[in-house]
N, C-alpha and C positions, 0 to 999 in steps of 0.2 A: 563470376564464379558463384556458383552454387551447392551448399552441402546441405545434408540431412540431419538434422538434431534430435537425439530423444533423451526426455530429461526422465527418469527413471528411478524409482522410489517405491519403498515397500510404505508408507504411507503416504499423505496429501502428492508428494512431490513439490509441495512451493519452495522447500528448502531445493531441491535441486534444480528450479526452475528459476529462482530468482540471484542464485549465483552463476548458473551457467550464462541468463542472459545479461550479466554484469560481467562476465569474462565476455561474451560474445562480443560485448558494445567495444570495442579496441581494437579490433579487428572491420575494418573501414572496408569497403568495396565488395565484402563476401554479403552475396543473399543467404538467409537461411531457414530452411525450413525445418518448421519447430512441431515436433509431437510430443504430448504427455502424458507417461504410462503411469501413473499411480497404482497402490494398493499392488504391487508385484510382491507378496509373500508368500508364494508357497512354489514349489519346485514347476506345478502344473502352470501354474501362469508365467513363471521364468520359461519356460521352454515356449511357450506361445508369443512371450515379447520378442525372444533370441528367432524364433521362426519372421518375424513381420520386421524384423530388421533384416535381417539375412537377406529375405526378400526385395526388401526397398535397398539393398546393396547392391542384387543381382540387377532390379529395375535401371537403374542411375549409371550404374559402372564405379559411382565413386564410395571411399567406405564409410559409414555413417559414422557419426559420434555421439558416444554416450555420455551423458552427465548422469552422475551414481550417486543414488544416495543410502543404498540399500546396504542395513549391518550385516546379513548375513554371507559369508567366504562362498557358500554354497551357491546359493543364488547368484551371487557376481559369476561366480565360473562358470553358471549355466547360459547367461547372458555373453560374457564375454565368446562360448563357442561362436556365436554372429557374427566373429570376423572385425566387429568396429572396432573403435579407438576407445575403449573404456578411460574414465576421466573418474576414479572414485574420490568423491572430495571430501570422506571421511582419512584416507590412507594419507596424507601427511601428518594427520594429527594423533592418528589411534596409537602408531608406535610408540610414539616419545611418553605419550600421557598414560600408556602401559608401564615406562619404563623408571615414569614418575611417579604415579601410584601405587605400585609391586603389584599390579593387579590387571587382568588378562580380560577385556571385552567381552558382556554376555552375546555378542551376537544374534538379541533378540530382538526381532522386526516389531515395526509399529511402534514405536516406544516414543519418538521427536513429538508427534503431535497428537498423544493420545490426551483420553481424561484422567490425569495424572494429581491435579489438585482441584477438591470441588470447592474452595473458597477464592479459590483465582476465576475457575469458572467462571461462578457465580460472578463476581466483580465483573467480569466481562459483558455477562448478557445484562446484567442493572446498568452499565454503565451505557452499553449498547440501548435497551428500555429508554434509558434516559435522553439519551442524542435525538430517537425520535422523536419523543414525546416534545421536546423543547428544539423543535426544528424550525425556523423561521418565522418562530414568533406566537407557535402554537399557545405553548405554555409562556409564563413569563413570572412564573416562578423559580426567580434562579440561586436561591439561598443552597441550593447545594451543589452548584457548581464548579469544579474547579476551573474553570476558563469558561470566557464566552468569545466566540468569534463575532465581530460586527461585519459588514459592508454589502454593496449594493448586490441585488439577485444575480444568481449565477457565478459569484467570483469564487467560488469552490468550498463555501463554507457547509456545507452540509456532506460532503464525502472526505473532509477531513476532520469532520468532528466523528462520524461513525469507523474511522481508521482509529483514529485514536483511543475510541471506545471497543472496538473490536480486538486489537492487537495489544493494548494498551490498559485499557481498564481505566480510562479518564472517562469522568465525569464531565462533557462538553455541551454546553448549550450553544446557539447562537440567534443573532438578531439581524434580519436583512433591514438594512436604512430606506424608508419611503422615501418618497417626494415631497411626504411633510417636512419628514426630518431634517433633509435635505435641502430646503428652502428655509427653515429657520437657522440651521446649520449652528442647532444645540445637541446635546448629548440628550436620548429620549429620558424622559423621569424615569420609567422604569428600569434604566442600567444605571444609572447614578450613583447608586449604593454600593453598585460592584464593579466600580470604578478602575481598580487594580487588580482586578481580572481580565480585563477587555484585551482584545489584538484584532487588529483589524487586518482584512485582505482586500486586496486592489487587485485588479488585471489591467491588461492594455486593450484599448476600449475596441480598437477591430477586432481583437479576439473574442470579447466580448459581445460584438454585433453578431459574429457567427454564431455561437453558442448557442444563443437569445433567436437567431434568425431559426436554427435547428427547430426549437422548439416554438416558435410561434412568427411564422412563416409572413413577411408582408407587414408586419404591427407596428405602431409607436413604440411598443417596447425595445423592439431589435434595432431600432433605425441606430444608425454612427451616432449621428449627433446628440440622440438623447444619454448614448453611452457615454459619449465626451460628457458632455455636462452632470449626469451623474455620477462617475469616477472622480470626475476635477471637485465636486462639493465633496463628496464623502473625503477626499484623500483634506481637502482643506477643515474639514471636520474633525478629522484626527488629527490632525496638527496643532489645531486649536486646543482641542482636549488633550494634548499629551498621548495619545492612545499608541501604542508602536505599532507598526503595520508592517505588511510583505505582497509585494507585486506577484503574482502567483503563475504567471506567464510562460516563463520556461521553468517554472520550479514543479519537481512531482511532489506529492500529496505525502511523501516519506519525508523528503528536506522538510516541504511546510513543516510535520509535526514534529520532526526533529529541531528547528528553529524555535516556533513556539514554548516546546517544553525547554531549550536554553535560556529564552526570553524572561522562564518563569519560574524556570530552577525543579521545573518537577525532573526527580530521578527516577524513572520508572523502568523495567526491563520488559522484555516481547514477552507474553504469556507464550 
């Protein structure tokens, strides 16, 4: 089986893309195919999405489904003329928290992920500035970071240090472990000081050799066995040092930083 998806939002749409496809994942044996309408706020582009649904209804035969993110009644009704299966995942919650607040939804689009606070902003792109600047080793001044991720190239420390810093507003450095390190199988001098900041990440070393194989095709680098051997010291590294670590394997880059910040007690909410 096969359906049509469109996730549908008068801005970004992540909010209604990243909960549709967390409803979708439950639903076992359906394909589906996924479009994403952003930025649908004004009547002229609702009648253009409801037209290209409409469309892809008549193409298929079957009726499309909408994930809605969009505040305004107006624009849902334009879009709902299409025929699909609207899914608005504002409407369980608008009523009761009307009926909780005495007070009636302004219905004004763009509002989820606009520039609403410029000191969270700001935190965000410093925080962001900072994940690059201290990416594998660039900088290795990390007096202001609140975590440092360790372990060997490729185990996913550098797209969840900039998740963290982008969505988050953490301050994350990290440190990829050499061959030196990992043949002495000490903690390097320069993370020593920030000792109780450290977390380490592992993968599983075939995943690993593909990764490594993607990116440099044929090499010592990619080969299994050098990945066996540099995962087995790193993970014996942290063991030695105390260091908590997480297999990053089947976990996405949301658990990772949702572990981590348990790990570390940071409370911090989605900018």
């Amino acid at each position: 089986m096969q359906r049509t998806i469109f996730f549908i939002s008068d801005s970004t749409g992540i909010t209604a893309e990243t909960i549709g496809n967390s409803i979708l994942a439950q639903f076992e044996g359906v394909q589906f195919e996924k479009h994403r309408l952003p930025f649908i706020d004004d009547a002229h582009k609702a009648e253009a999405a409801a037209l290209r649904i409409k469309t892809r209804y008549a193409q298929t035969g079957d009726r499309p489904i909408v994930v809605n993110t969009m505040a305004s009644r107006d624009l849902c009704e334009i879009v709902a003329e299409s025929g699909a299966l609207m899914l608005d995942v504002f409407a369980p919650f608008i009523g009761p928290l009307e009926e909780e607040l005495g007070a009636k939804r302004s219905g004004a689009v763009n509002r989820s992920h606009g520039l609403v606070d410029f000191d969270k902003y700001e935190a965000r792109i410093n925080a962001t500035n900072y994940a690059l600047s201290h990416d594998d080793g660039i900088d290795v001044d990390y007096a202001q970071a609140d975590l440092i991720l360790v372990g060997v190239s490729r185990s996913g420390k550098t797209p969840t240090c900039l998740y963290m810093a982008l969505h988050y507003g953490v301050s994350a450095a990290n440190y990829p472990l050499t061959d030196d390190d990992l043949d002495k199988l000490e903690l390097p001098t320069r993370l020593r000081p920030y000792r109780d900041r450290l977390f380490g990440l592992t993968i599983d070393p075939l995943r690993l050799a593909q990764i490594r194989e993607q990116r440099r095709a044929g090499s010592r680098y990619a080969k299994l066995e050098q990945c066996k051997w540099e995962l087995a010291q790193a993970e014996k590294l942290m063991r030695r040092e105390g260091i908590p670590s997480l297999n990053t394997t089947h976990v996405s880059i949301e658990e990772i930083a949702s572990k981590i910040f348990d790990r570390f007690g940071i409370e911090r909410t989605m900018f």
